[in-house]
C-alpha positions as YAML, in Angstrom:
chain: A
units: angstrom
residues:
- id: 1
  name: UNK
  ca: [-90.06, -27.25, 123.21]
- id: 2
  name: UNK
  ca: [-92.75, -29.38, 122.22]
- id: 3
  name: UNK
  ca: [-96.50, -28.68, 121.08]
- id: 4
  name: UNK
  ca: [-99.96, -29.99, 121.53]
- id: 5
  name: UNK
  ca: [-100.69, -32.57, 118.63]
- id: 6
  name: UNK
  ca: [-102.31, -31.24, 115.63]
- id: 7
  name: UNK
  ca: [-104.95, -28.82, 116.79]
- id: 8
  name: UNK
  ca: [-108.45, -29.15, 115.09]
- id: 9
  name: UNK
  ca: [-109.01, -25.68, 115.73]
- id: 10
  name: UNK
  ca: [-107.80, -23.12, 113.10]
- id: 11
  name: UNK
  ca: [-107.18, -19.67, 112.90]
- id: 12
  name: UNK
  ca: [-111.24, -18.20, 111.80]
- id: 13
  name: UNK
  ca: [-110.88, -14.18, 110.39]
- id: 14
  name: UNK
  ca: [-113.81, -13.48, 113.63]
- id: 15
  name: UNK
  ca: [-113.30, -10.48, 115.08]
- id: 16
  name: UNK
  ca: [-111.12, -9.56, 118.27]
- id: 17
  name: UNK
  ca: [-109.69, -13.34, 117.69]
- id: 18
  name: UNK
  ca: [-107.39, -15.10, 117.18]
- id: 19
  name: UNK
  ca: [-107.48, -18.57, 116.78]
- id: 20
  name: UNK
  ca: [-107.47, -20.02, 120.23]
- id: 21
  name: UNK
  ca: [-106.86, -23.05, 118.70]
- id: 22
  name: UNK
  ca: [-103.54, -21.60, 118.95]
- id: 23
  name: UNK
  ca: [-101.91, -24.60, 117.14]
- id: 24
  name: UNK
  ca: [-98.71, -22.23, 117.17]
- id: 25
  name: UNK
  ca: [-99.02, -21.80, 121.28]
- id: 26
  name: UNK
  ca: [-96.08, -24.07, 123.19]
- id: 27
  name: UNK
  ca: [-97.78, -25.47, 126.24]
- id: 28
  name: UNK
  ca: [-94.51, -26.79, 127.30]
- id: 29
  name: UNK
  ca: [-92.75, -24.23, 128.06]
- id: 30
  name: UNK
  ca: [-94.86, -23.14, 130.88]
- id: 31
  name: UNK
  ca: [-94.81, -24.66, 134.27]
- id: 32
  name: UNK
  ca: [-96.94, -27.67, 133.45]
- id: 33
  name: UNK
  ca: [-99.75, -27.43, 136.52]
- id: 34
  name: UNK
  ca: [-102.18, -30.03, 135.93]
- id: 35
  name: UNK
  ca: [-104.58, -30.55, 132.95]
- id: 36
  name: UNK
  ca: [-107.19, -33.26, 132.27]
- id: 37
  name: UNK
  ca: [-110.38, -32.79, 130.32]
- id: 38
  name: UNK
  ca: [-113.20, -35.55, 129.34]
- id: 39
  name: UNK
  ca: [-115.60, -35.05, 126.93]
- id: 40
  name: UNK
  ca: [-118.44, -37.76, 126.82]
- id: 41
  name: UNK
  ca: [-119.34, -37.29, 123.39]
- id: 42
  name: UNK
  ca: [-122.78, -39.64, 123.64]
- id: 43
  name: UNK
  ca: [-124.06, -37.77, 126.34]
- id: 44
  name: UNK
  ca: [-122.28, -34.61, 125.43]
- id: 45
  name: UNK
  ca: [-120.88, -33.65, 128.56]
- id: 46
  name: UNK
  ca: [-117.45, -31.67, 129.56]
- id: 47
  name: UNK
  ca: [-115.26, -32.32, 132.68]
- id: 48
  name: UNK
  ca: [-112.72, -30.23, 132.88]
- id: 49
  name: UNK
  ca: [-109.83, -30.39, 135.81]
- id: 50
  name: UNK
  ca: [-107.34, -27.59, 135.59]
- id: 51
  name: UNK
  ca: [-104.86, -26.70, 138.22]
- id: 52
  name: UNK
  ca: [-102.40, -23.21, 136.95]
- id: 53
  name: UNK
  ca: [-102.56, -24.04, 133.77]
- id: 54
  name: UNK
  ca: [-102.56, -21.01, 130.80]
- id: 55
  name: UNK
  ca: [-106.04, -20.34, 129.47]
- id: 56
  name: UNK
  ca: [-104.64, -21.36, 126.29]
- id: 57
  name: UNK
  ca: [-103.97, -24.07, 127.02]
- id: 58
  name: UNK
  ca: [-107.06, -25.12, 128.13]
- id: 59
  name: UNK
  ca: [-108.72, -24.05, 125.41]
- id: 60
  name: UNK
  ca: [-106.90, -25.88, 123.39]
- id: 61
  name: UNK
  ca: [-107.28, -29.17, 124.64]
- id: 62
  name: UNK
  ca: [-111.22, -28.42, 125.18]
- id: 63
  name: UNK
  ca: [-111.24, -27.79, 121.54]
- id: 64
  name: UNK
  ca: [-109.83, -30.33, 120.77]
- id: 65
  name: UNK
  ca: [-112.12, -33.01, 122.46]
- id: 66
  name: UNK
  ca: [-115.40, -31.23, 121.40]
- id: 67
  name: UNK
  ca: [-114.85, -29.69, 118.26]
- id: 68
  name: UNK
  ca: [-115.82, -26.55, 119.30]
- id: 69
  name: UNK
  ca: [-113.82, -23.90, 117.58]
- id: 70
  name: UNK
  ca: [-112.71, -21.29, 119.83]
- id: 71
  name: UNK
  ca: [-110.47, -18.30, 118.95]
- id: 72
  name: UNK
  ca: [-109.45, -14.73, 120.56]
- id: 73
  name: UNK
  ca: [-106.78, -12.64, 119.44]
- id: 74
  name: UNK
  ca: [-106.12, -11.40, 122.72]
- id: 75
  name: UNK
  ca: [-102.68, -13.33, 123.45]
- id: 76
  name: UNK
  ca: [-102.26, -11.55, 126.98]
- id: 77
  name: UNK
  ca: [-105.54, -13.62, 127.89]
- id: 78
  name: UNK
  ca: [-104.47, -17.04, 126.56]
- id: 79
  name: UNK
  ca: [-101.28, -16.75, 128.60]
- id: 80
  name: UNK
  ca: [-103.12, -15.91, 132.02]
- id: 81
  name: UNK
  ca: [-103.15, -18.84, 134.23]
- id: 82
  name: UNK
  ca: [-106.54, -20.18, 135.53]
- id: 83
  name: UNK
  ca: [-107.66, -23.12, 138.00]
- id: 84
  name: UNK
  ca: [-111.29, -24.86, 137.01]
- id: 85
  name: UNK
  ca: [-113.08, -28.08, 138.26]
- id: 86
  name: UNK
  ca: [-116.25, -28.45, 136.17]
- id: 87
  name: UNK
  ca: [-117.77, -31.90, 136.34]
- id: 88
  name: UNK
  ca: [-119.77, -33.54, 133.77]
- id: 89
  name: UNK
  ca: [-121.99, -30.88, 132.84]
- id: 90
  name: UNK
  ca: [-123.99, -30.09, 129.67]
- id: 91
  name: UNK
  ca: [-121.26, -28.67, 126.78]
- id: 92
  name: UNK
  ca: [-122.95, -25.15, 126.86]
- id: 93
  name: UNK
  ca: [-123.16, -25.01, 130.47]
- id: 94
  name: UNK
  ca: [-119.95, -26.45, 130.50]
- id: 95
  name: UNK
  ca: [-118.33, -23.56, 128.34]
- id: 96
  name: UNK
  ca: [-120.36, -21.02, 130.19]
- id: 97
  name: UNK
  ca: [-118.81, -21.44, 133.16]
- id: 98
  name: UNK
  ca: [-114.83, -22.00, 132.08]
- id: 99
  name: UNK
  ca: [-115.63, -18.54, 130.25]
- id: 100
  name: UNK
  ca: [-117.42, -16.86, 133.08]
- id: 101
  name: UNK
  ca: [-114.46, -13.87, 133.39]
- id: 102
  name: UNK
  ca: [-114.49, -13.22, 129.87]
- id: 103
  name: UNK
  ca: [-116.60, -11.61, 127.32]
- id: 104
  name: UNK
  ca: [-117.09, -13.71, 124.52]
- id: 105
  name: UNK
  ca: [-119.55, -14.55, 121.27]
- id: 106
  name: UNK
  ca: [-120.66, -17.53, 120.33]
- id: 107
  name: UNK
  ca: [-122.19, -19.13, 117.07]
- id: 108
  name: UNK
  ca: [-124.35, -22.23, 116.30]
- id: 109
  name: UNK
  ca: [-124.92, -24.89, 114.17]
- id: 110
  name: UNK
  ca: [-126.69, -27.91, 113.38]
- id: 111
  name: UNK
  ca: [-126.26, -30.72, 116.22]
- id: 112
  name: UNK
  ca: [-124.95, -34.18, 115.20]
- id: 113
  name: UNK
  ca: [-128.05, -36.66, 115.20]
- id: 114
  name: UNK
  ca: [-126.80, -38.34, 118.68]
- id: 115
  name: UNK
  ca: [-126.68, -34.99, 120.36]
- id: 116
  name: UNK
  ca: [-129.80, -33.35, 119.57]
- id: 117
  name: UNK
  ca: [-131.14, -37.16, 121.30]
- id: 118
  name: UNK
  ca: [-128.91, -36.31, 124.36]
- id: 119
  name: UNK
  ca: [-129.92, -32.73, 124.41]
- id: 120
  name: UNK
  ca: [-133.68, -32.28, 122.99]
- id: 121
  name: UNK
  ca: [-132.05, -29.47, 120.54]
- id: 122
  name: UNK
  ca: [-130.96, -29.52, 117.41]
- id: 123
  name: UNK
  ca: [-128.33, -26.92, 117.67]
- id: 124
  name: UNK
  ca: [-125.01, -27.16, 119.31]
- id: 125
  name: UNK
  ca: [-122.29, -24.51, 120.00]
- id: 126
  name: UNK
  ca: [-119.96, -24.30, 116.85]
- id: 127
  name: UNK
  ca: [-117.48, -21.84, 117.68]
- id: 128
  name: UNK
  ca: [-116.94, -19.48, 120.69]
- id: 129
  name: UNK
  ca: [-114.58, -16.29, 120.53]
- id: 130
  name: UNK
  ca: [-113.30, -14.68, 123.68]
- id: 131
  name: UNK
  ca: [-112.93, -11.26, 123.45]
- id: 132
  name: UNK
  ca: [-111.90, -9.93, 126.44]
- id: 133
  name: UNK
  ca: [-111.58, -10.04, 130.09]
- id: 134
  name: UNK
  ca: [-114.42, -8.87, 132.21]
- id: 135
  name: UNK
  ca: [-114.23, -5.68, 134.06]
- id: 136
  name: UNK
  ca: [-116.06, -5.71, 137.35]
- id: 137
  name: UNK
  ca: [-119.63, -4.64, 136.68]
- id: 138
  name: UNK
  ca: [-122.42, -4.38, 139.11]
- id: 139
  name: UNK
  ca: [-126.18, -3.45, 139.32]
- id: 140
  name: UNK
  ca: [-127.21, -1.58, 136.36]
- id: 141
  name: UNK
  ca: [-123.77, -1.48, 134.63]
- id: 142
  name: UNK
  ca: [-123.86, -5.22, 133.99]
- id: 143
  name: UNK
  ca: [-125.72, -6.56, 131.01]
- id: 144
  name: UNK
  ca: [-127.97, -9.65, 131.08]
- id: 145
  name: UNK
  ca: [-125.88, -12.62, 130.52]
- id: 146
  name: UNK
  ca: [-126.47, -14.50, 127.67]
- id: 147
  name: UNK
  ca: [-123.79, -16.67, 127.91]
- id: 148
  name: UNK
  ca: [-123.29, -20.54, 125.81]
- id: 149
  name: UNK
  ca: [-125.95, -21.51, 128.08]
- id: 150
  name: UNK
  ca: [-128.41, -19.81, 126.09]
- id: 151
  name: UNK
  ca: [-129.35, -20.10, 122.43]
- id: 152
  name: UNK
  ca: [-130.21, -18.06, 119.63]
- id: 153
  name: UNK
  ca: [-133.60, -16.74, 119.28]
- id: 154
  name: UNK
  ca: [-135.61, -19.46, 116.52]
- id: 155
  name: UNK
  ca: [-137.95, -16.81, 115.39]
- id: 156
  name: UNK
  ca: [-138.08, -15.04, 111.99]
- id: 157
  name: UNK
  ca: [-134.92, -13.15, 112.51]
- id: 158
  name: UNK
  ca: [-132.58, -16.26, 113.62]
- id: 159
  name: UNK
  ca: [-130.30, -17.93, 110.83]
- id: 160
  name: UNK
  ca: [-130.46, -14.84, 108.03]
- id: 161
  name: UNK
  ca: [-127.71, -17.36, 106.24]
- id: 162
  name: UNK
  ca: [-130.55, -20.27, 105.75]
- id: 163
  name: UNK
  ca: [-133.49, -20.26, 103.62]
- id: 164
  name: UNK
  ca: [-136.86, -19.03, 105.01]
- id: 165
  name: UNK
  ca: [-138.57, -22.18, 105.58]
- id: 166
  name: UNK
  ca: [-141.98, -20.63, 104.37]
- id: 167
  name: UNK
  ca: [-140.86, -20.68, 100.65]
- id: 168
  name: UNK
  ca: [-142.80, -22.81, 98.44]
- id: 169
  name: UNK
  ca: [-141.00, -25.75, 96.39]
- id: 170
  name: UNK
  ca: [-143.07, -24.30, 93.55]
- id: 171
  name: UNK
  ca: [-141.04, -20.96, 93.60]
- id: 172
  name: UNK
  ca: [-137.45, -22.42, 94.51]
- id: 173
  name: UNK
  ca: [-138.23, -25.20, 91.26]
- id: 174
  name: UNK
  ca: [-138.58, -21.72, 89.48]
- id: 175
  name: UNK
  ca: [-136.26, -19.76, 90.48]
- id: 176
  name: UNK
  ca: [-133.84, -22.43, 90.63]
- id: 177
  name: UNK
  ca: [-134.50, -23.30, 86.94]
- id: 178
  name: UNK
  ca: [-134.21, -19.67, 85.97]
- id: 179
  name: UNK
  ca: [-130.43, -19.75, 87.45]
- id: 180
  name: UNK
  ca: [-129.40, -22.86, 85.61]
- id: 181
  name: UNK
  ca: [-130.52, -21.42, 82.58]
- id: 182
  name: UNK
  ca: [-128.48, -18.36, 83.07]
- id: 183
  name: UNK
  ca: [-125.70, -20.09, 84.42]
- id: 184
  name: UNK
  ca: [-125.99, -22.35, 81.27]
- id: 185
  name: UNK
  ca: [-126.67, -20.03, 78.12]
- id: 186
  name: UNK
  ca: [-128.87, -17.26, 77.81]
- id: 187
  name: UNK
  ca: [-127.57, -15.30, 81.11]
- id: 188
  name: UNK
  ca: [-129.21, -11.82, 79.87]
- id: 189
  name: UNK
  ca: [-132.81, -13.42, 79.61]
- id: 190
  name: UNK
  ca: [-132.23, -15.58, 83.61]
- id: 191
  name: UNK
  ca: [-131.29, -12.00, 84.90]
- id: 192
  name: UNK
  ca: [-134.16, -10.01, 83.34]
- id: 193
  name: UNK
  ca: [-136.79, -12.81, 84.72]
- id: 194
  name: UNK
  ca: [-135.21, -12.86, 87.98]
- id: 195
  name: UNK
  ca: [-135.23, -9.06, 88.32]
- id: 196
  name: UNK
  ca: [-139.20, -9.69, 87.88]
- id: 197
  name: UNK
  ca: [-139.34, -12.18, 90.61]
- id: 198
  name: UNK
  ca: [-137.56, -9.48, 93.14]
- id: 199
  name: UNK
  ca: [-139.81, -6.66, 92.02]
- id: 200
  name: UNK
  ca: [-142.97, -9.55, 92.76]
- id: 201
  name: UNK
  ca: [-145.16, -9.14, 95.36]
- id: 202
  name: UNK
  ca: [-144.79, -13.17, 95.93]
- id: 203
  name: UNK
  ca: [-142.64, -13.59, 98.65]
- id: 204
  name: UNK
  ca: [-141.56, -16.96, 98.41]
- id: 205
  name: UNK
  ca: [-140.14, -16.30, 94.71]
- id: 206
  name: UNK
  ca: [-138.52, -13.31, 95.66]
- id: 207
  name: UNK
  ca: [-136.47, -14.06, 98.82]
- id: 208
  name: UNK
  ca: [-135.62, -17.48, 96.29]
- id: 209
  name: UNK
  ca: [-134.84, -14.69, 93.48]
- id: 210
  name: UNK
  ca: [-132.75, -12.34, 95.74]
- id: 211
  name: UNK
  ca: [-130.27, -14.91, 96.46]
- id: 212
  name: UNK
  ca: [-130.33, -16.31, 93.01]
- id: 213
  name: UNK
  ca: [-129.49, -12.52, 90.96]
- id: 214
  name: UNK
  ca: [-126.68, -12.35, 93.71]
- id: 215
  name: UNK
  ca: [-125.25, -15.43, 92.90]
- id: 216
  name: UNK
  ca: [-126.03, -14.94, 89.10]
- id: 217
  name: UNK
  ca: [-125.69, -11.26, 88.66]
- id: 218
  name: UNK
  ca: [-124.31, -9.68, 91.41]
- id: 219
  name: UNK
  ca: [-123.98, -6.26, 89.92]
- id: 220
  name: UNK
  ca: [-127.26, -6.11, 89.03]
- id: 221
  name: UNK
  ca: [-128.81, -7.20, 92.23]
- id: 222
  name: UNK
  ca: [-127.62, -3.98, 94.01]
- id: 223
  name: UNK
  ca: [-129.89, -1.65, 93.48]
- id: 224
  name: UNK
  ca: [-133.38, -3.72, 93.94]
- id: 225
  name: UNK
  ca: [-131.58, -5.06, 97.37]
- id: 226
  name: UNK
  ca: [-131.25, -1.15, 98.03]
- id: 227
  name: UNK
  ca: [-134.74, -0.43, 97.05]
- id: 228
  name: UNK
  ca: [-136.01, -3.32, 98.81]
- id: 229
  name: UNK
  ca: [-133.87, -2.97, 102.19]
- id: 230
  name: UNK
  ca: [-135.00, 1.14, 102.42]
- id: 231
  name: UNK
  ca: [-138.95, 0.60, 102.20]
- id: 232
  name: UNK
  ca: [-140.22, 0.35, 105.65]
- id: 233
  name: UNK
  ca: [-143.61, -1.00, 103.80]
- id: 234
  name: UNK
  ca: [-141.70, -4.45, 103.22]
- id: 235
  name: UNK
  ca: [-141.62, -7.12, 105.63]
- id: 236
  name: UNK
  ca: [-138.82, -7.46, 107.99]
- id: 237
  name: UNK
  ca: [-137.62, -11.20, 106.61]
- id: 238
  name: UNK
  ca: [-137.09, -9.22, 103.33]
- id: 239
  name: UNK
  ca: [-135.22, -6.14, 104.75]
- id: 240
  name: UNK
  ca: [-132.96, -7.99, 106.51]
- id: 241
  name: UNK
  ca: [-132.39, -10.84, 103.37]
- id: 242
  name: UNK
  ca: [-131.67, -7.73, 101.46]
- id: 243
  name: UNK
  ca: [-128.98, -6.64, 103.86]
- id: 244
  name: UNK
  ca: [-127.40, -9.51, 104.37]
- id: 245
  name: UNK
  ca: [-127.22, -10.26, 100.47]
- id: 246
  name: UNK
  ca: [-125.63, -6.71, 100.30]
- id: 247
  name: UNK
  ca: [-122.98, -7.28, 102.90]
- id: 248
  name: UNK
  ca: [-122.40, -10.96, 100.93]
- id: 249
  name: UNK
  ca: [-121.93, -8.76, 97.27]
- id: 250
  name: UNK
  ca: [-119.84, -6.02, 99.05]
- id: 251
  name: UNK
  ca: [-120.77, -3.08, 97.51]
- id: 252
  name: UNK
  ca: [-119.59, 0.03, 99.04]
- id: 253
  name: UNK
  ca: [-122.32, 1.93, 97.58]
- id: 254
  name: UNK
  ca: [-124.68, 0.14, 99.82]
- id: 255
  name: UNK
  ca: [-122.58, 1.40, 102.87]
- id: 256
  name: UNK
  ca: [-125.32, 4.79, 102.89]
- id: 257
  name: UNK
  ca: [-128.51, 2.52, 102.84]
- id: 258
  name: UNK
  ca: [-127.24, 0.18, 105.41]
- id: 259
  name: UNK
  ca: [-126.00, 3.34, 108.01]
- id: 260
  name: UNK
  ca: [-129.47, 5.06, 107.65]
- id: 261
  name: UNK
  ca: [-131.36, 1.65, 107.97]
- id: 262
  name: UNK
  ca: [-129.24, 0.79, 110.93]
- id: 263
  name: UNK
  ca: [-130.63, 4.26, 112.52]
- id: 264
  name: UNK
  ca: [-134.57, 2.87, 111.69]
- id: 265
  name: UNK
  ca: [-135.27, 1.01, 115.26]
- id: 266
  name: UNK
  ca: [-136.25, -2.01, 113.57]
- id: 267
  name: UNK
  ca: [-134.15, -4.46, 115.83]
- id: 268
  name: UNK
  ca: [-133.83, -7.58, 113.40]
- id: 269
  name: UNK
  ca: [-133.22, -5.52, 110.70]
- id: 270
  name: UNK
  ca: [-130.80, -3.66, 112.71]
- id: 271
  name: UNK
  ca: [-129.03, -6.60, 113.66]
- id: 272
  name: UNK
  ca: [-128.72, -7.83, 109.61]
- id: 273
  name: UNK
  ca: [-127.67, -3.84, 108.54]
- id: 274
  name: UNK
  ca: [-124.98, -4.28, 111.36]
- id: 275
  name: UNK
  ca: [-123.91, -7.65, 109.27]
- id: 276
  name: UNK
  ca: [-123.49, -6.32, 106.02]
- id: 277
  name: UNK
  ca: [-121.76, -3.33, 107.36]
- id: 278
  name: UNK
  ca: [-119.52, -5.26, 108.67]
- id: 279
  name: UNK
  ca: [-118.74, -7.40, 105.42]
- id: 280
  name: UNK
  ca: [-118.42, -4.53, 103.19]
- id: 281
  name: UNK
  ca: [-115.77, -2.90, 105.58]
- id: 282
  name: UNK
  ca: [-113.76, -0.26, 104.75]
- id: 283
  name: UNK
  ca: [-113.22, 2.60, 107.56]
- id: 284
  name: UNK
  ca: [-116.58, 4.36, 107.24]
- id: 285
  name: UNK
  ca: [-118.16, 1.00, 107.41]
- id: 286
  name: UNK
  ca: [-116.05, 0.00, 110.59]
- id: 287
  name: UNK
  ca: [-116.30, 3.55, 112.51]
- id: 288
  name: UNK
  ca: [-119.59, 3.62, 112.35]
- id: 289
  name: UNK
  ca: [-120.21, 0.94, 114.11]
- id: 290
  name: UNK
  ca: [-117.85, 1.27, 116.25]
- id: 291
  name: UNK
  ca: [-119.70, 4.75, 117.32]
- id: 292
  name: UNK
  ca: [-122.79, 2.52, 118.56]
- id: 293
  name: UNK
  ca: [-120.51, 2.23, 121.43]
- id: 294
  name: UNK
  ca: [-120.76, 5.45, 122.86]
- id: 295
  name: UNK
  ca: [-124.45, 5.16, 123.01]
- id: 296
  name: UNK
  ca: [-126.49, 3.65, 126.10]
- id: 297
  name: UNK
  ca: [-128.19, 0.74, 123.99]
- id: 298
  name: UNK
  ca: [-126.94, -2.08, 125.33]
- id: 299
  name: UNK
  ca: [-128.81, -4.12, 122.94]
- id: 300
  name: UNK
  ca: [-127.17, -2.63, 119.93]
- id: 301
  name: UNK
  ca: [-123.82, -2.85, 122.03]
- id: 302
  name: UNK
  ca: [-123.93, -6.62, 121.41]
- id: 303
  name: UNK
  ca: [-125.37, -6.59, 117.88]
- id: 304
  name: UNK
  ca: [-122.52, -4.77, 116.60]
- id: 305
  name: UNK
  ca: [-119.38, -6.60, 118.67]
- id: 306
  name: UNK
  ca: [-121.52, -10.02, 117.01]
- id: 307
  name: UNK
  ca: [-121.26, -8.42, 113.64]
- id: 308
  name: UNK
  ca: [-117.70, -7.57, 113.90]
- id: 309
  name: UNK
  ca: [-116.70, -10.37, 115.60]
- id: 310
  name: UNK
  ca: [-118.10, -12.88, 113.36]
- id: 311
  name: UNK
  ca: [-118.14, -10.88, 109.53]
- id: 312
  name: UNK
  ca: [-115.87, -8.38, 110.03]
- id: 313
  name: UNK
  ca: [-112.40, -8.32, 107.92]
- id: 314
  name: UNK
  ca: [-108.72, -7.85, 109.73]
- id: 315
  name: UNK
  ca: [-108.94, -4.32, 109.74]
- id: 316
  name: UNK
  ca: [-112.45, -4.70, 112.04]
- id: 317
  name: UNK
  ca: [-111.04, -7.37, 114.03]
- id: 318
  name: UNK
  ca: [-107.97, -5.43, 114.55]
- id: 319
  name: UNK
  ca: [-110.15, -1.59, 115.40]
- id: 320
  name: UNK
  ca: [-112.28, -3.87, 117.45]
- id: 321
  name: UNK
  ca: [-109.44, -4.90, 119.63]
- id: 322
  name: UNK
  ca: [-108.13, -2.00, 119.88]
- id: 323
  name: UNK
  ca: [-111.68, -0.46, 121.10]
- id: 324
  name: UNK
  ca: [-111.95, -3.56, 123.91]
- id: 325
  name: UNK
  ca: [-108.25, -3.01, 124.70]
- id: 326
  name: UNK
  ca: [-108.49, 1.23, 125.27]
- id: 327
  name: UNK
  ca: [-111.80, 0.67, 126.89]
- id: 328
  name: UNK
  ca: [-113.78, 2.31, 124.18]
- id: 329
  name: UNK
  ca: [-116.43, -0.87, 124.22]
- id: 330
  name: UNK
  ca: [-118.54, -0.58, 127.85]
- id: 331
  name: UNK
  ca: [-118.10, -3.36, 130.55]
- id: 332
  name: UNK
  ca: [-118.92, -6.74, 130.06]
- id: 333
  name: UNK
  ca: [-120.54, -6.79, 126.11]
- id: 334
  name: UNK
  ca: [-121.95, -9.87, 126.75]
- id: 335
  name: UNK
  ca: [-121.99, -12.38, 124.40]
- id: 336
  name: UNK
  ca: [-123.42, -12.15, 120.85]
- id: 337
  name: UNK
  ca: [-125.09, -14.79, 118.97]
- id: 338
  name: UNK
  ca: [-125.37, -15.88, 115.36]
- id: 339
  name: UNK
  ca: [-126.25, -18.57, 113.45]
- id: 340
  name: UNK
  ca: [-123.97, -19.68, 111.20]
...
């Protein structure tokens, strides 16, 4: 029994997946079919020629020409036998179409300097995770598709892991010199003076400052994330920085604040509450979520499969798969996006 060469793709701990990279799947053990994939880098472009060959498989050896990580812990799936001809199109389109039976979530990344040229975009597809197969779905039952083919959003709520672009150099040199100082010596005194920044009205210092007191103090950044994350006065870029810096510290008192945030209709900050719910875990945490699903909010549907898919722990992936396999999770949840 032989295996593919060494697989770029790894295992990732993203929800319902499992590491399609499958670097432990044997390919040769299965009638062999007929395989050939081409990926022109330059131009990036997929062809993909598949004749009964497992979806693993194919995943495998598209992975491994694009360095796109994809993963799905749904073995049944990668063992299903599939038959493709895609010619030379666009990477996203590409993956859009070998995955058009499945329900999957994608992330993005920065593209490579050649590829933003070949594409007029400077983000590229970074990992996909299948989650499922598709159940038929017509008319009203099935969701819009928002398949690889179409990217995140670029607005304020896009990217909560990367630094608001609106903060001045003046207040990261600050904030950033407060940290060092803390980090250096006089820890009590960088804590105290960050504190100040979060509880400032400036907002470039303080979305600088809420990332510094959770890298510097982590404990002590709790509560004015709480604070911050609960007052509906406070701009949305905040409330959702705040959430996702909670889900990062992984306090489980923050578990309360994020559920009744999650419940205020503000979408982005919905979406970042969903994150950091996700993150902190634990079975309250994970239930919760998984609740959305018995709602008719199709919108929320895919905001919380994203956030388990892409922060949740084992246990989430595992309750998530479980939820897709007993057909808790509606018909085709179409694929999430995140920015990674």
């Amino acid at each position: 029994m032989t295996t593919a060469g060494r697989c770029r793709v790894h295992l990732l701990p993203l929800t319902v997946l499992i590491s399609l990279s499958v670097c432990g799947v044997s390919v040769a053990a299965e009638p062999q079919g007929s395989l050939a994939v081409v990926y022109d880098r330059q131009n990036d472009v997929l062809s993909v020629e598949a004749h009964e060959v497992s979806l693993g498989r194919v995943l495998h050896e598209v992975s491994s020409k694009t360095s796109v990580t994809i993963d799905s812990q749904n073995k049944e799936l990668l063992r299903e036998r599939v038959s493709v001809a895609i010619q030379r199109l666009p990477l996203e389109r590409a993956l859009s179409q070998l995955l058009a039976g499945y329900n999957s979530a994608s992330s993005y990344a920065s593209a490579p300097p050649e590829q933003v040229k070949a594409s007029s975009s400077n983000l590229r597809v970074d990992k996909v995770l299948v989650l499922s197969k598709k159940q038929a779905a017509s008319g009203d039952e099935a969701l819009a598709a928002t398949g690889p083919g179409s990217r995140p959003a670029t607005g304020h709520h896009a990217g909560l892991g990367a630094p608001a672009q609106s903060r001045s150099a003046d207040a990261a040199s600050t904030v950033r010199a407060l940290k060092e100082s803390g980090v250096s010596g006089d820890r009590d005194r960088a804590v105290a003076d960050l504190l100040g920044l979060v509880a400032a009205r400036d907002a470039a210092a303080r979305q600088e400052a809420m990332m510094a007191l959770t890298d510097l103090a982590p404990e002590r950044a709790v509560q004015p994330l709480m604070d911050i994350l609960q007052d509906r006065s406070e701009d949305p870029q905040s409330r959702m920085r705040a959430a996702a810096l909670l889900g990062q510290i992984g306090d489980p008192k923050a578990v309360d604040v994020l559920i009744r945030v999650f419940g205020d209709g503000e979408r982005n900050v919905q979406q970042a509450a969903a994150g950091g719910l996700a993150r902190i875990g634990g079975d309250r945490s994970v239930q919760f979520l998984l609740r959305v699903f018995s709602t008719n909010d199709r919108q929320l549907h895919q905001t919380v499969a994203t956030a388990l898919a892409f922060h949740g722990d084992d246990h989430a992936k595992a309750a998530l798969a479980q939820a897709i396999s007993q057909s808790q999770v509606p018909a085709n949840v179409e694929t999430g996006r995140a920015l990674v």
